[in-house]
VOVEXLO-214454 format. One line per 3 residues: their letters; for each residue x, z, y of C-alpha. Coordinates in steps of 0.25 Angstrom, whole numbers, plus 5000, padded with zeros to 4 digits. Example, Ala and Ser with C-alpha at 12.3 -4.5 7.8 and 13.67 -1.06 7.14 Angstrom:
as	5049,5031,4982; 5055,5029,4996
//
This chain:
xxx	5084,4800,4944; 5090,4815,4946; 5103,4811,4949
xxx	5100,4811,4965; 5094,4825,4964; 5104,4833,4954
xxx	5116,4827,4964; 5107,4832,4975; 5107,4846,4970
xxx	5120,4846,4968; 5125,4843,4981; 5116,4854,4985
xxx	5124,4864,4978; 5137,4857,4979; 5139,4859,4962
xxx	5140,4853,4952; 5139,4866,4942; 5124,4871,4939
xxx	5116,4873,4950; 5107,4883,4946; 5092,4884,4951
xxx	5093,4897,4961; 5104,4905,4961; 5108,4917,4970
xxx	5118,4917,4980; 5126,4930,4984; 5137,4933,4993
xxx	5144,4944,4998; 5134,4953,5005; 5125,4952,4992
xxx	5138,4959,4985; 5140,4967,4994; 5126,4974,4995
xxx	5126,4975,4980; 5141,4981,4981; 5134,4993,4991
xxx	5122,4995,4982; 5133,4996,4968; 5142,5005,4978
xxx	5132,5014,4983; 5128,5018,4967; 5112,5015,4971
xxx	5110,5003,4962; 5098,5006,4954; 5083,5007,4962
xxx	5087,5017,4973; 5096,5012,4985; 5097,5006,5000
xxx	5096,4993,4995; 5082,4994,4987; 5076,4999,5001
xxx	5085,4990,5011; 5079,4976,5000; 5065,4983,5002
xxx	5066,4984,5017; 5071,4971,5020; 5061,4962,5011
xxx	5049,4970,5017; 5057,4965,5032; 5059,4950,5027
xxx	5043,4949,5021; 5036,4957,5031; 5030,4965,5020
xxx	5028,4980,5022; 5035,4984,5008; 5044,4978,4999
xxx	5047,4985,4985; 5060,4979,4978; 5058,4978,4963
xxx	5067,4974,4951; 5062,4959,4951; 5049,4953,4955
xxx	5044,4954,4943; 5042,4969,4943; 5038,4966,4958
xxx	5028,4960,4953; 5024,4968,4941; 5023,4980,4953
xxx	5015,4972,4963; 5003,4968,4954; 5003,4983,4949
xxx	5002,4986,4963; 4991,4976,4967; 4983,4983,4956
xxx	4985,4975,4943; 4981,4983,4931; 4980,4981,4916
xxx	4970,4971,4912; 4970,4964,4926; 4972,4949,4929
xxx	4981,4944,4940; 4980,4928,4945; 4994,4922,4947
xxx	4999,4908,4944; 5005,4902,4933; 5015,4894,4940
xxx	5024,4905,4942; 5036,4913,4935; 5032,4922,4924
xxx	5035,4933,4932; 5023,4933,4938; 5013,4934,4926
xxx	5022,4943,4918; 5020,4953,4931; 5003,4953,4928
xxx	5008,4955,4914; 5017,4966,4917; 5003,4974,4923
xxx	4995,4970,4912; 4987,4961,4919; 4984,4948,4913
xxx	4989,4935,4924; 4979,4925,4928; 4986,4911,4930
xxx	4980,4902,4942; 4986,4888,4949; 4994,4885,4959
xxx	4996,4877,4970; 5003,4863,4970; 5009,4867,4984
xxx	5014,4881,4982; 5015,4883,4968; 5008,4897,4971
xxx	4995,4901,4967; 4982,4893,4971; 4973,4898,4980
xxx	4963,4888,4976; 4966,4893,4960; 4964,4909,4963
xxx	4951,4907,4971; 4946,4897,4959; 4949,4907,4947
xxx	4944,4917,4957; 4932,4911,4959; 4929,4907,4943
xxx	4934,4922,4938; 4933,4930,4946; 4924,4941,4948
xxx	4923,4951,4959; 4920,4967,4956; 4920,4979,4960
xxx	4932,4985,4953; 4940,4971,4956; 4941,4956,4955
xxx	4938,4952,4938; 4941,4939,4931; 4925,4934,4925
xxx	4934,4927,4914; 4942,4939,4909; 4936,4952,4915
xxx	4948,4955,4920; 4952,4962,4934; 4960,4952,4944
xxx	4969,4960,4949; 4980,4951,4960; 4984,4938,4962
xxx	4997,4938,4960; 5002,4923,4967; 5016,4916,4966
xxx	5024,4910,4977; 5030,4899,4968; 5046,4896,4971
xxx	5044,4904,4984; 5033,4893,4991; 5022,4901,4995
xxx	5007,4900,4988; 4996,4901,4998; 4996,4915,4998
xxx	4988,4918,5009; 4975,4910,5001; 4978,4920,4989
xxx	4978,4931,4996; 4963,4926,5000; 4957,4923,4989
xxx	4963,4937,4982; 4957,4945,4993; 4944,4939,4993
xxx	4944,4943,4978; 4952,4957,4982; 4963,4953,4973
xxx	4977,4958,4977; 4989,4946,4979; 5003,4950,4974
xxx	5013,4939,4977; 5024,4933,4969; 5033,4929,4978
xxx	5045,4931,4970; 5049,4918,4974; 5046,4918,4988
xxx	5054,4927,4996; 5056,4921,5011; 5045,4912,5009
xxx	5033,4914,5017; 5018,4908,5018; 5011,4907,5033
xxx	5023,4916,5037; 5022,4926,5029; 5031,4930,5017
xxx	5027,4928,5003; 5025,4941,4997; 5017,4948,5007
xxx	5005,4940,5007; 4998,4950,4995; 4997,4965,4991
xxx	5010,4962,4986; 5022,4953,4985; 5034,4953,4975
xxx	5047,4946,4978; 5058,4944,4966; 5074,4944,4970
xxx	5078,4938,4954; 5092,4932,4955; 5085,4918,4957
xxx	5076,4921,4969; 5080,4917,4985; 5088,4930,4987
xxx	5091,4940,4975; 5094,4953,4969; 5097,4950,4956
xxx	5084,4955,4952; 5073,4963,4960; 5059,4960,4966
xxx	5050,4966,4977; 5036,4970,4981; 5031,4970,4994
xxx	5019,4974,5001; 5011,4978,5013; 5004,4988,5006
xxx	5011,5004,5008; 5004,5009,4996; 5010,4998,4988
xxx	5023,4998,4991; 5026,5013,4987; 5018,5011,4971
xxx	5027,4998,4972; 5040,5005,4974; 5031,5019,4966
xxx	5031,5009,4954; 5042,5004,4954; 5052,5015,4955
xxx	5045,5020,4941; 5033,5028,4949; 5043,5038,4950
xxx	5038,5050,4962; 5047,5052,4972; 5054,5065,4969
xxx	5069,5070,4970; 5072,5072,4956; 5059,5071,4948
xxx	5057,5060,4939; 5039,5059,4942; 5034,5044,4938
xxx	5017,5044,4941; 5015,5031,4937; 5022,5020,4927
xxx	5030,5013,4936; 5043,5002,4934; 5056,5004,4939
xxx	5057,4991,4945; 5063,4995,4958; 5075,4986,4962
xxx	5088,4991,4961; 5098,4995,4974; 5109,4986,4968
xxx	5097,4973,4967; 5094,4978,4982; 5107,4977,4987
xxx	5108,4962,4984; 5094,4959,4987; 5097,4966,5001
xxx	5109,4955,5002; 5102,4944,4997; 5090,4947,5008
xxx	5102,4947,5019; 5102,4930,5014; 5088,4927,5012
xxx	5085,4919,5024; 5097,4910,5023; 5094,4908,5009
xxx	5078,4905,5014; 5085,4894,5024; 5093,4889,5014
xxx	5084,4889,5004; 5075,4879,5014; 5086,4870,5017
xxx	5089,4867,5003; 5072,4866,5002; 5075,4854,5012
xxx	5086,4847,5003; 5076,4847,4992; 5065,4843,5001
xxx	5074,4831,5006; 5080,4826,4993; 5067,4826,4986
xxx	5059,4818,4998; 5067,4805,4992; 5066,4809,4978
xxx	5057,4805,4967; 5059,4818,4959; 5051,4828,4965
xxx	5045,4834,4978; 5050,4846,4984; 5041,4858,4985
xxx	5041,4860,4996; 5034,4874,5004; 5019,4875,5006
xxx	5011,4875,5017; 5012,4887,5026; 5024,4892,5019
xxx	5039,4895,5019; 5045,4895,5007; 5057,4899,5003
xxx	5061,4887,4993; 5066,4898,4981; 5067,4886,4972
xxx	5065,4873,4978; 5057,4862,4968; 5052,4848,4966
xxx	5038,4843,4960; 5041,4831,4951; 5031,4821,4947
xxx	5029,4826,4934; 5034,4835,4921; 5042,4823,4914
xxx	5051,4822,4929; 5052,4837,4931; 5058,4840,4918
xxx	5068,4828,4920; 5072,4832,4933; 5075,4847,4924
xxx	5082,4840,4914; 5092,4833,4924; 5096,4843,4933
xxx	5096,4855,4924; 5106,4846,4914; 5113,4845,4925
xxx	5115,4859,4930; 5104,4860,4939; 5095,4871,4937
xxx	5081,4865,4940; 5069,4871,4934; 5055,4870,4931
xxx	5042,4879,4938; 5041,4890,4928; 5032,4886,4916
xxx	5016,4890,4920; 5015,4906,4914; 5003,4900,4909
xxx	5010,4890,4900; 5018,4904,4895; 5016,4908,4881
xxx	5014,4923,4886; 5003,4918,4897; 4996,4907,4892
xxx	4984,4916,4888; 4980,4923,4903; 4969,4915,4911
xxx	4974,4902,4920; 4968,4892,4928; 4971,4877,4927
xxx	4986,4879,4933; 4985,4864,4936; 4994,4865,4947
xxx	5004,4874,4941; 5006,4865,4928; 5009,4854,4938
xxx	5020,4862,4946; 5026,4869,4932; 5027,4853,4925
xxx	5033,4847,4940; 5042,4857,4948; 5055,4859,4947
xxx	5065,4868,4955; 5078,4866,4960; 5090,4872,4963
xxx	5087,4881,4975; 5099,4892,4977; 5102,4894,4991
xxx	5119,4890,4990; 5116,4875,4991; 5126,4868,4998
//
């Protein structure tokens, strides 16, 4: 029964060692930036490199700023700050996503609000914000409340799951109507883009990661953007320890993080970035095999993009009939050294999160017990 698609995968990557799940590719010119950065001493959150990573995503996303932070969970962290996100606040997210994304609303002190997703998209419903919207919300003067908890709802906070798009645009309606600030995880989603515009820049603020398993790298590292001025210099205020600008004082007005990126990271960001769109077309191409090899099989359908959308297939997937088959199709190919892998389990279903308010999620527990993801690294044969 697996036989067809563990040989097909393998032909793919022309091995018969493990293939593993998404691994980065570098060549020369990656070293090479890397080998300047070490060589010009300037490795740690000053350098060229830091500057030259933030110019050129702020050129591929056509957002106004971008901040580049150690990983995208400190982006993250910052941005909901930043959107206004205080102690005792809620923030609506989903629960189908990677822990990341709660454990950012946790690091405010707010407390996460878990609501469905779509069946297409993966990403947060529209149809689910505007209902828990509609049954808790309450407007005042000093904010949007939760009847239920008393609580301020402080942001939405969306996912763009495996890098296909949510409907953002729909988000971003309901949120204004209820004056509620959008901060997009795309951490995911880098070069995938919704009506033509790039995930990321549809909110307040967007937040991209570069972890050593995303479409291009830096070993670690994450990034801010915005169109908002203000905002981009607390982001970058913030993250460099609220430190004043002075020639040789040590001033720090605020508690701030040091989460900005180093120049060494930078440097083989600036490379990886140099790749992205061949690693964006490859990435469709090998979309397409799995597209067509599944069309005739009765293990799964493709996930393909939503409507509207481009995405750029970080991890490509299937949706199999049912739990009992997903879990065999894991079984198989990981025994046989092909890392597949399950949707992350719901946060909800997370010892540390199973207390915070949640809607029904009946579409997130069908995706988590039915998705699997395959091998999707770019050096496919």
């Amino acid at each position: 029964m697996f036989e067809d698609l563990i040989e097909f995968i393998r032909n793919l990557y022309n091995t018969n060692q493990v293939i593993p799940l998404h691994e980065p590719v570098f060549n020369q010119f990656d070293k090479q930036l890397v080998n300047e950065a070490i060589d010009s001493t300037f490795v740690s959150s000053i350098g060229k490199f830091v500057d030259r990573f933030e110019n050129e995503i702020v050129n591929f996303t056509g957002t106004k700023h971008a901040l580049a932070t150690v990983n995208g969970t400190s982006a993250l962290q910052v941005a909901l700050r930043l959107a206004g996100v205080k102690h005792g606040d809620e923030v609506l997210t989903q629960s189908l996503t990677f822990v990341a994304t709660a454990n950012s609303i946790i690091h405010n002190s707010a407390s996460p609000v878990f609501l469905d997703v779509d069946l297409d998209t993966m990403g947060m419903s529209p149809t689910a914000l505007i209902s828990f919207l509609d049954t808790y919300g309450i407007k005042k003067e000093t904010g949007t409340f939760n009847k239920s908890t008393g609580k301020r709802i402080a942001a939405v906070l969306p996912m763009h799951t495996l890098g296909h798009p949510c409907r953002i645009d729909k988000i971003i309606e309901i949120a204004d109507s209820w004056n509620l600030p959008v901060v997009e995880d795309a951490a995911e989603a880098l070069g995938s883009c919704y009506k033509k515009k790039h995930c990321g820049t549809f909110g307040l603020l967007g937040v991209f990661s570069f972890n050593g398993n995303k479409i291009i790298t830096s070993g670690g590292g994450g990034a801010i953007v915005t169109d908002d001025n203000h905002l981009a210099q607390k982001a970058k205020h913030l993250t460099t320890t609220a430190k004043v600008d002075h020639p040789w004082e040590f001033i720090h007005d605020e508690v701030g993080y040091n989460y900005r990126l180093p120049n060494l990271n930078a440097a083989l960001a600036c490379a990886q970035l140099t790749h992205l769109q061949q690693y964006l077309s490859r990435k469709r191409l090998l979309a397409e095999k799995y597209k067509y090899f599944f069309s005739s099989s009765t293990l799964g359908s493709f996930i393909n993009e939503p409507q509207n959308s481009q995405s750029n297939f970080w991890l490509n997937g299937i949706i199999t009939d049912s739990k009992d088959i997903r879990d065999r199709i894991l079984k198989e190919t990981n025994e046989q050294g092909i890392k597949t892998r399950p949707l992350w389990r719901l946060i909800t279903e997370l010892e540390i999160y199973k207390s915070f308010h949640k809607d029904d999620l009946n579409n997130s527990k069908q995706l988590q017990d039915r998705i699997i993801n395959l091998p999707s690294s770019v050096n496919f044969k």
